[in-house]
N, C-alpha and C positions, 0 to 999 in steps of 0.2 A: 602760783597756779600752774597745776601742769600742762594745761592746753598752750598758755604761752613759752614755757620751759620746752619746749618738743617745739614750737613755732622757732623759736631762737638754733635751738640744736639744729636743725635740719637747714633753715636757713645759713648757718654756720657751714655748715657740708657744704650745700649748693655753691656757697661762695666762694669759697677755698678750694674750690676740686675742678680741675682741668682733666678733661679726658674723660668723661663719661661717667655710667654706671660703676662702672668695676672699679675703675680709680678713685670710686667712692667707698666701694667695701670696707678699706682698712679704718676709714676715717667715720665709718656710721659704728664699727666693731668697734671701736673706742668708745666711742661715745656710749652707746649702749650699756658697754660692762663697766664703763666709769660711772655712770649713772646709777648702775645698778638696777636698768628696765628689764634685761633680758640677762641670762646667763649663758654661753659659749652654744651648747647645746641649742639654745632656743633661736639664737643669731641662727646658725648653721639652716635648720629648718625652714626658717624666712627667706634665706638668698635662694636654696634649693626649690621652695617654691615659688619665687620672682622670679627664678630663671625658667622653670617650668610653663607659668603662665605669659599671655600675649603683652606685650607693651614693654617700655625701657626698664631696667632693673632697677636702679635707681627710685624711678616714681614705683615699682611697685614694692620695692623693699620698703622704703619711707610709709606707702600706703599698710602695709602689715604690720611694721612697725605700730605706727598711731593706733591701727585698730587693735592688735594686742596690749596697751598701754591705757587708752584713751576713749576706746569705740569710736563712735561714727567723729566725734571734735577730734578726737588722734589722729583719723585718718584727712579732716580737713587741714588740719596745723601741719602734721607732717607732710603730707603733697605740698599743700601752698611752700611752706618755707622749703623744700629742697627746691622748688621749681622759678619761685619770685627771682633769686640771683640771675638766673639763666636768662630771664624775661628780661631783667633791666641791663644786663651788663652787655645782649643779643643786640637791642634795642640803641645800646649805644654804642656800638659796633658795628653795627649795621650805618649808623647815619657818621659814621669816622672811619670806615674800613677804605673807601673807595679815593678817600683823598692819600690813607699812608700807609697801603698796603705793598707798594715797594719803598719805602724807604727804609734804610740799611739797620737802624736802629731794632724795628719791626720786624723784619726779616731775622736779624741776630737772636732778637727775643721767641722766637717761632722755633729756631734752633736748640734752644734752653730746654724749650716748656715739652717740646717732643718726647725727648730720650727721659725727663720726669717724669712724666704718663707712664711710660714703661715699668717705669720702675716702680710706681704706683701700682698696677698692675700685676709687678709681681710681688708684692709683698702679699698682695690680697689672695692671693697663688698659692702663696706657702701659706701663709697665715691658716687660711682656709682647708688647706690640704693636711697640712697638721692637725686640725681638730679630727677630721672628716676620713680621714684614712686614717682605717684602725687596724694594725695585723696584716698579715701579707693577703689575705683575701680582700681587704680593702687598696692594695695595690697593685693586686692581679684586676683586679675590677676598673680601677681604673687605667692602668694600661692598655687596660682590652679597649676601653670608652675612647682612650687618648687614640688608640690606631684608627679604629672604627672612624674618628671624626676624620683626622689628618691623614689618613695614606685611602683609607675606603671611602670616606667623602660619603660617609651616611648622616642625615639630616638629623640633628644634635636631638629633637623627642623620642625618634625611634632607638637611639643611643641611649637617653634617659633611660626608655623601658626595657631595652635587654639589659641595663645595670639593674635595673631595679628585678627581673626576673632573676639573675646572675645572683642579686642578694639573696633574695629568697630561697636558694636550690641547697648555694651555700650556708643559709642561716639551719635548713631542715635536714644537711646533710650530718 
């Protein structure tokens, strides 16, 4: 049943993924095309609007996910399973954290799992930049997005919509 096959998959993510949203991209983009739910193009669309709208990418990717899959049971199976890991492994961290949060072993392992986030990180970087940058208007476009955020410190929606005005000028030019 696919309600459960998407409950397993996402929980699958949630569990194995250290570092948030993004450090999930690479590992929902697998899953997806291995699955054969969504095709590159339709991934792309999904994160573009996760990141667009309000709340973690993660639960909202997982949430468009399920509903382009499943409707309203996609969207339950998908949130739940990406979010259940986080609840139970929070939960028991939370009541283990305060006894072995300095010891050397814990600390060592903090040291590991950091510089792996990153690097998670960036594969979903490229991964994603490679589909999504197309031709040098797609890299003029985002250079302009990339300065605009990092050196002009303009608020990442207002960024969104001068890329997306930016596509438009250059789509009708």
């Amino acid at each position: 049943m696919i309600i459960i096959e998407l409950f397993i998959t996402f929980f699958k993510i949630g569990f194995f993924t250290f570092g948030g949203g993004y450090a999930m991209l690479p590992l929902i983009q697998e899953e997806m095309l291995a699955h054969e739910w969504l095709t590159i193009e339709q991934f792309l669309d999904i994160v573009a609007v996760s990141q667009m709208t309000p709340g973690a990418i993660a639960i909202n990717n997982a949430t468009f996910v399920g509903y382009k899959i499943a409707g309203i049971w996609g969207i339950l199976a998908t949130t739940f399973g990406v979010i259940s890991p986080s609840l139970i492994i929070i939960a028991i961290v939370a009541t283990l954290m305060h006894k072995f949060s300095d010891h050397p072993y814990v600390e060592a392992a903090w040291q590991g799992i950091r510089p792996a986030v990153v690097g998670l990180i960036m594969v979903a970087v490229i991964s994603l930049g490679r589909e999504a940058i197309n031709g040098i208007n797609g890299v003029i476009i985002g250079a302009i997005a990339l300065f605009l955020i990092a050196k002009v410190k303009l608020h990442p929606i207002l960024v969104i919509i001068i890329s997306g005005a930016l596509g438009v000028v250059v789509g009708l030019v």
